[in-house]
Each structure stands twice: as structure tokens, then as C-alpha cells.
C-alpha positions in Angstrom: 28.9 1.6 16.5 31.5 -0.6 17.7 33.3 -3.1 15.9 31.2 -6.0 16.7 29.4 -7.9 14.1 26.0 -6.6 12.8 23.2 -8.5 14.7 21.0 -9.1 11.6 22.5 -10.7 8.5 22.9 -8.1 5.7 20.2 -9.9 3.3 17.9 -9.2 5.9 17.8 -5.2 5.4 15.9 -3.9 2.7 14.9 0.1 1.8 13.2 2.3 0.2 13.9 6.3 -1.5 11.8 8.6 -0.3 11.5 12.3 -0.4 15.0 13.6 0.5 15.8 10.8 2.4 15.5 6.8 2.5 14.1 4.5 4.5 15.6 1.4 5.9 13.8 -1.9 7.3 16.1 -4.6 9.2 14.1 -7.7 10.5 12.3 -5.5 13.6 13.1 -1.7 13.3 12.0 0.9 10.7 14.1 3.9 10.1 13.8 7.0 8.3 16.6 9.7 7.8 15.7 12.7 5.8 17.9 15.8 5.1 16.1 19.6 5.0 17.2 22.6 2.9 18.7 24.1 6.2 21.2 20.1 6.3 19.6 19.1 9.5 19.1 15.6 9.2 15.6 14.2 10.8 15.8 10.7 11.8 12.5 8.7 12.6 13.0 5.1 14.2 10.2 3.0 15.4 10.2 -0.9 15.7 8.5 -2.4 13.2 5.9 -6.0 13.2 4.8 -8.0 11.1 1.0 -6.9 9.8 0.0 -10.8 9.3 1.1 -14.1 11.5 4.7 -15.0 11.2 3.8 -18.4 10.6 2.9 -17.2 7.4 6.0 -15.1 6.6 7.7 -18.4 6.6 5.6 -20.4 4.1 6.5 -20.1 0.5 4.6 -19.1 -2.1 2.0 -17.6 0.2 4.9 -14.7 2.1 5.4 -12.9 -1.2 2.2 -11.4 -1.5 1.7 -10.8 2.1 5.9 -9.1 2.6 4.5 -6.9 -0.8 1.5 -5.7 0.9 3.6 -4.9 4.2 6.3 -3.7 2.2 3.7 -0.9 0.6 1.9 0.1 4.0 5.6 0.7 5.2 6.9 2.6 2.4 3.6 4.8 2.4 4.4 5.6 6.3 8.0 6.4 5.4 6.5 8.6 2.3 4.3 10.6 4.4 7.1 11.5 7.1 9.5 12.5 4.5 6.7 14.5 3.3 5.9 16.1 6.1 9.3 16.9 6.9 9.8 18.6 3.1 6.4 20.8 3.1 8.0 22.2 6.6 10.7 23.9 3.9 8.3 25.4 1.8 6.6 28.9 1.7 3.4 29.1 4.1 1.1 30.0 1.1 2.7 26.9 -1.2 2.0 24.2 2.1 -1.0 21.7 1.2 -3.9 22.1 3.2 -5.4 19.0 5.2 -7.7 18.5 2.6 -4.8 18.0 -0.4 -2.3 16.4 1.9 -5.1 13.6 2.8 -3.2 10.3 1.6 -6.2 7.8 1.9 -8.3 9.1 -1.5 -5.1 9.5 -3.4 -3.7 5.6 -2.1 -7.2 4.5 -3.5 -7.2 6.0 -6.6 -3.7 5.2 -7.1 -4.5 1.5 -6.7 -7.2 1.6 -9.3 -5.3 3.7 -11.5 -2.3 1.2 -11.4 -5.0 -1.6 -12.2 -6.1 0.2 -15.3 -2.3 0.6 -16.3 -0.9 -2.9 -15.4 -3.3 -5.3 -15.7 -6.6 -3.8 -17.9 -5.0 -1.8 -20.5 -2.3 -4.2 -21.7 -5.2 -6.6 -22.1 -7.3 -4.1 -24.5 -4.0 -3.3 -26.3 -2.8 -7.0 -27.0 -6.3 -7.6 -28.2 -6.2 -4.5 -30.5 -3.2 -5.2 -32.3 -3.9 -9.2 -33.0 -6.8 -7.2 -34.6 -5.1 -4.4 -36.8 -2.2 -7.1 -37.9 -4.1 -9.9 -38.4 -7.4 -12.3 -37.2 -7.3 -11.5 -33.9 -6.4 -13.5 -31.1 -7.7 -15.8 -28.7 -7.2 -16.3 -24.9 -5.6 -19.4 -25.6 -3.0 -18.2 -27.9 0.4 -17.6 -26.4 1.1 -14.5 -28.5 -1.9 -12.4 -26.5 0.3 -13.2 -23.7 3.2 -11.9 -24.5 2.4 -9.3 -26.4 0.0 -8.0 -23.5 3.4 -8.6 -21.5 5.4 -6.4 -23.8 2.4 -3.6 -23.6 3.0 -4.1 -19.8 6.6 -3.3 -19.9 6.2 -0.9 -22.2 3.8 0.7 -19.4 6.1 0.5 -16.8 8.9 1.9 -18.3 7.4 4.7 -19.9 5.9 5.8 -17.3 9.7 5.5 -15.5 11.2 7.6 -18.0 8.5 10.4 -18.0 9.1 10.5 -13.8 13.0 10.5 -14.3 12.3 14.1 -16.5 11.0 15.5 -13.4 14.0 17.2 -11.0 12.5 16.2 -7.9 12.1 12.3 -8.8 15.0 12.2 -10.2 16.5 13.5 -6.5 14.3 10.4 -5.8 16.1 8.1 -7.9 19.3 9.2 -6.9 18.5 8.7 -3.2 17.1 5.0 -4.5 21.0 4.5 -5.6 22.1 5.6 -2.7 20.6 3.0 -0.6 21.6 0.3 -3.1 25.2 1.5 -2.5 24.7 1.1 1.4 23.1 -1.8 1.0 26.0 -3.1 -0.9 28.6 -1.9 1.5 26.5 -3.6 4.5 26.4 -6.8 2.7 30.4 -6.8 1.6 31.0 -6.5 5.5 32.8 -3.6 4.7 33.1 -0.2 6.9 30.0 2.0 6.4 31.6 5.0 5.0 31.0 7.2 1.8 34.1 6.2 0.4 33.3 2.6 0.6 30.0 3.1 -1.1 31.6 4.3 -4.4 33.5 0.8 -5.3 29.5 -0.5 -5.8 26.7 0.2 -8.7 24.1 1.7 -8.0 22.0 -2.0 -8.9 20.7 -4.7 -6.7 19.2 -8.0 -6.9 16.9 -7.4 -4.2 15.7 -4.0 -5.7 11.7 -3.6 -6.0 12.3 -2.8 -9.6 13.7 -6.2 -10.5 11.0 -7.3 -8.5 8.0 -5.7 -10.9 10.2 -6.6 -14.1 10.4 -10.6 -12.0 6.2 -10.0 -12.0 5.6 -9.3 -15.7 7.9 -12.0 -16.6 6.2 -14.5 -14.5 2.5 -13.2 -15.2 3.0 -14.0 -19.0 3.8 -17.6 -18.0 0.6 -17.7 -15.6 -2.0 -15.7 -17.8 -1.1 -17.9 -20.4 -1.5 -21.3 -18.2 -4.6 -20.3 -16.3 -6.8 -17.9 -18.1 -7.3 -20.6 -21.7 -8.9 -22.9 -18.6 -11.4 -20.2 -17.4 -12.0 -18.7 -20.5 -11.2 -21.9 -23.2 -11.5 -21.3 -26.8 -12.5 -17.4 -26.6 -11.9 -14.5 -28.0 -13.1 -10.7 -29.0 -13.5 -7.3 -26.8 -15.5 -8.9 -24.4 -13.1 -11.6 -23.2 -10.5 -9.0 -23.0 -12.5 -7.5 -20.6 -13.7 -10.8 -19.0 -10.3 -11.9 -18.3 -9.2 -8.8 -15.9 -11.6 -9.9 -13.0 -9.7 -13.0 -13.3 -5.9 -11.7 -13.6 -6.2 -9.4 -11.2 -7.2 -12.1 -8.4 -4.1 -14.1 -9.7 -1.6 -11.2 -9.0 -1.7 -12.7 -5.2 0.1 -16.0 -6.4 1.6 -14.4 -9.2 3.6 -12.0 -6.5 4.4 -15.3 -4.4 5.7 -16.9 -7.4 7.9 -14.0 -8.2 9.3 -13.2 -4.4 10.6 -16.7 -4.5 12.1 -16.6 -7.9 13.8 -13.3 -7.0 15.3 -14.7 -3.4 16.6 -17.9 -5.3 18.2 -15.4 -8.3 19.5 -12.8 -5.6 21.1 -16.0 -3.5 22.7 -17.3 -6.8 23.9 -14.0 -8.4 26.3 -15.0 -9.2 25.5 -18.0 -11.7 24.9 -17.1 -15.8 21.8 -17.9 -15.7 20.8 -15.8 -12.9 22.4 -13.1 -14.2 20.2 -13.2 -17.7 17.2 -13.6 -15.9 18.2 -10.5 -13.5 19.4 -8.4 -16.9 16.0 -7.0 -17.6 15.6 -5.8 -13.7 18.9 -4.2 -14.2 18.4 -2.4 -17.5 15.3 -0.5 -15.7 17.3 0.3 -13.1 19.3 2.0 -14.8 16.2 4.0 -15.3 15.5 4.0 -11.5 18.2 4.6 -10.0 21.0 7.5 -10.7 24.2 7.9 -9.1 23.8 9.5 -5.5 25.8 12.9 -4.1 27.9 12.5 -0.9 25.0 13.6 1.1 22.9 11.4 -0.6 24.9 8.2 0.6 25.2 9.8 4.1 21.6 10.0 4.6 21.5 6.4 3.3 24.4 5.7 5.7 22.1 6.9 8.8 19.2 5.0 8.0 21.1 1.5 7.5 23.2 2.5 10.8 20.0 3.0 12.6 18.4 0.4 11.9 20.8 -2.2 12.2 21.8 -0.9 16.0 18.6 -0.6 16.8 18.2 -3.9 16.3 20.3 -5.0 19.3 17.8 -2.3 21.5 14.7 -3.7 19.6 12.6 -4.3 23.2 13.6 -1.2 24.7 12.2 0.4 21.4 9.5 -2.0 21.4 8.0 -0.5 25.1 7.6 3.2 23.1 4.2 3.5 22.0 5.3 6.2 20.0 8.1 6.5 16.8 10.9 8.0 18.1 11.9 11.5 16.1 15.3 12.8 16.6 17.3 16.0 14.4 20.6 16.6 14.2 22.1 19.7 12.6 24.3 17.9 10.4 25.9 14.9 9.4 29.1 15.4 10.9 26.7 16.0 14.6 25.1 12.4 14.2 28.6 11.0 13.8 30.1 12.9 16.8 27.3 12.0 18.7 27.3 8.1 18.1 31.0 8.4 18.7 32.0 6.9 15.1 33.7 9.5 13.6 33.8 10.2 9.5 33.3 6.4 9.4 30.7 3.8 10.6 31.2 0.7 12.5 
């Protein structure tokens, strides 16, 4: 790339970890760069549009849940290729057949099994212990709030630390801190290089994980307010159960709530109190994230250089109807062929 500056601002690139590689968004390209076991590295680009009207990207509050919903459909896609590109190193007899590797069934069921986790079994919980330590407690009560908050986090991060036991999500987590890192060296202007990358953390404001921890924080505050004035003055199993129709409808405005809070903390991280209200987002990451190899960061490095070029080429990408699929046989190849060098930029 040449030495120009980027054409996108660096808070306008976000990514994701996937399977052996990561996936990189900037405001109109999508690009994934995953490495296989024989170091070829297989880079998918594809422009990338909004699913709903941009007028309503742009309208707070409402852009939250709508960029979360996107966000998901996009990191699915990017899942799948990486996917695809793995089971093409595996032995022939230990490949998934179409039937197993069929994503719509499993999405589903994922979606109502993270209901159950996140929003239904806190609620049973909170209600269980206000009845083994003392009277019980009603829906009006602040204490069922929190404490089905804590049962929330509790949820969460358990379920973190059993997935960070596994070797291959922990490759996951490492490949999450390695985008983090070239995100970081993108937004400190700074030459995209591996080198550069180890001066940062492998934490970020902008990180989904802050985002859920932003969620639970601000869904106590909003159970609490709304759910006493549909369900006033109750209490018991049954309202428990009542309330999750309820709570799961206000996760919509409970994501917009939180998008914006996390924008106005990552623009202002700066200040103390940004940086307590950021400190529980960061502790999980530390759950989330581990510290990337060199390969690791390159494949981060491809993606972020990618899709921030690709922005200045965005209508010529745009008039493929097709994501464009490239390999190269090894890191040091993609650099010799975008004439860059060991460094980027």
C-alpha cells in the first residue's frame, strides 16, 4: 500500500476471530484471511451493505440493535468460510457430511439455547435463591435484578472459561488478540507491521466482549425500571417465568442503549470514569483474548490491509456478483505481491 493516508478512519474498522483466521469489516468491504496447515493463506474479500436502510444506521438508540444483528449475519458468513477452508485439512473420513455441516438448524438452536442461558435461567435462579435465603423476592425489588444480573455474568463467563480449556478455541482467542493488536496499530496511525503490534494489549474498547459485559450492566438498570410496571407488585415461579416474554422483547432497546454507551466510553477512553465502567469488559477479555503468535498477527495484518485498500476500489468490487477468493502460499508471497515488503503501508 502506499504511503497515503487510509481512506476510512480507523474507528471505522471492526473484526472478528474466526477459525484460523480473522475477519475484518471497514465501512463497505468484508475480508477474511485464513491460514491452512500447509501456510497458504486464503483471503476472501467481498464488499459488504448494509442489511437495513442507512437512514437508520444513523439514528441512535434504534442502530445498535440493527449493526448487532448485521454484525452476527456477518460473522456467521466469515465462520462458515473459515470453516470450510479448515475441514479441507482434515482426513476424508473425519470431513462433516452436508447433513452435519448444515448451519441453519444449529444457528436456530443456538439462538434459543442462548435465550435459555441469558435471559430465562438467570431469572429462575435469582428467584430461587431470594427463596432459599430468605422471603422471596418480588419483580419490583431491585435485588432480583441484580442478583439475576450476577447469575447472568456468572453465565457468561463460565461458559468463557470452559471454551478457553479447549485447544482449538483457545487458537480462537488468540486470533481474537490478534486483531485487537491490528486494530490498535491501525488506529495509532502507525506502520502495519508485526513488530508494531507488540507495543499494544491484546484489549479494546470496541471489542464485542465489552459490548455483552455493556448489555448485562445496562439490562439490570432496564429490567428493574420496566418489568415492576408490567408485572407491579408480583412475585413467585410464575412471574419468573412471566417476565422472560417480556425481557426478551426489551433486549432490542436494551442493545441500542448499550451500542451507544459503548461508542461514548470507547471515544472517551481515556477519562476515569470511562475507564471503570470499561474495567469489567476488560477483565473478561482477559478471558477472551490470549496473546497471538507472529502468524497469528500476520493473518490479522492481511485482513485489516485488505479491507482498508479495498475500500479505495469499493465500486470496482461492488460490480462482482461473486466474493472474490484469492491463496497465496505464504505470507511473505502476499507481501511481495502487494509490493510492501516485511512491512505494511
Amino acid at each position: 500500500m502506499s504511503s497515503e493516508q487510509p481512506v476510512c478512519a480507523p474507528n471505522q474498522v471492526g473484526g472478528q476471530a474466526v477459525i484460523e483466521g480473522v475477519m475484518m469489516r471497514s465501512p463497505r468491504c468484508l475480508t477474511v484471511a485464513v491460514r491452512r496447515k500447509n501456510h497458504e493463506i486464503v483471503v476472501r474479500e467481498q464488499p459488504w451493505k448494509p442489511v437495513f436502510p442507512p437512514g437508520l444506521l444513523k439514528v441512535p438508540f434504534v442502530r445498535g440493535a440493527l449493526v448487532l444483528i448485521e454484525s452476527m449475519q456477518n460473522g456467521y458468513a466469515a465462520l462458515q468460510f473459515s470453516a470450510s477452508q479448515y475441514e479441507k485439512d482434515l482426513p476424508e473420513d473425519e470431513r462433516p457430511t452436508e447433513a452435519e455441516g448444515s448451519g441453519g438448524t444449529a444457528s436456530r438452536l443456538g439462538m434459543v439455547i442462548s435465550i435459555g442461558l441469558l435471559v430465562a435461567l438467570p431469572k429462575l435462579l435469582a428467584w430461587g435463591a431470594g427463596h432459599l435465603f430468605g422471603p422471596g423476592l418480588s419483580m419490583a425489588s431491585p435485588y432480583f435484578h441484580l442478583l439475576a444480573g450476577f447469575f447472568k455474568l456468572s453465565i457468561v463467563v463460565g461458559m468463557m472459561l470452559l471454551m478457553r480449556r479447549s485447544a482449538e478455541m483457545y487458537r480462537v482467542f488468540q486470533y481474537h488478540g490478534a486483531e485487537h493488536k491490528a486494530i490498535a496499530v491501525h488506529e495509532a496511525g502507525l506502520t502495519l507491521s508485526v513488530e508494531n503490534s507488540k507495543q499494544f494489549t491484546t484489549r479494546h474498547a470496541r471489542c464485542g466482549t465489552t459490548f455483552l459485559m455493556v448489555v448485562v450492566m445496562v439490562s439490570i438498570a432496564v429490567f428493574a425500571l420496566v418489568l415492576p410496571l408490567i408485572l407491579p407488585h408480583s412475585s413467585g415461579l410464575g412471574t419468573a417465568f412471566l417476565s422472560i416474554p417480556p425481557s426478551i422483547a426489551l433486549m432490542f432497546p436494551i442493545g441500542g442503549i448499550a451500542y451507544e454507551l459503548q461508542r461514548f466510553l470507547a471515544r472517551h477512553v481515556d477519562h476515569p470514569l470511562a475507564q471503570i465502567l470499561l474495567a469489567p469488559g476488560y477483565l473478561v477479555q482477559r478471558i477472551t483474548t490470549a496473546e497471538p503468535t507472529d502468524d497469528q498477527v500476520e493473518i490479522a495484518l492481511v485482513a485489516l490491509r485488505q479491507a482498508v485498500e479495498n475500500e479505495s476500489t469499493a465500486p470496482a468490487l461492488e460490480a462482482s456478483t461473486e466474493p472474490s477468493v484469492r491463496t497465496f502460499p505464504s505470507f511473505a508471497a502476499f507481501a511481495t505481491e502487494h509490493g510492501i515488503g516485511p512491512l505494511f503501508r
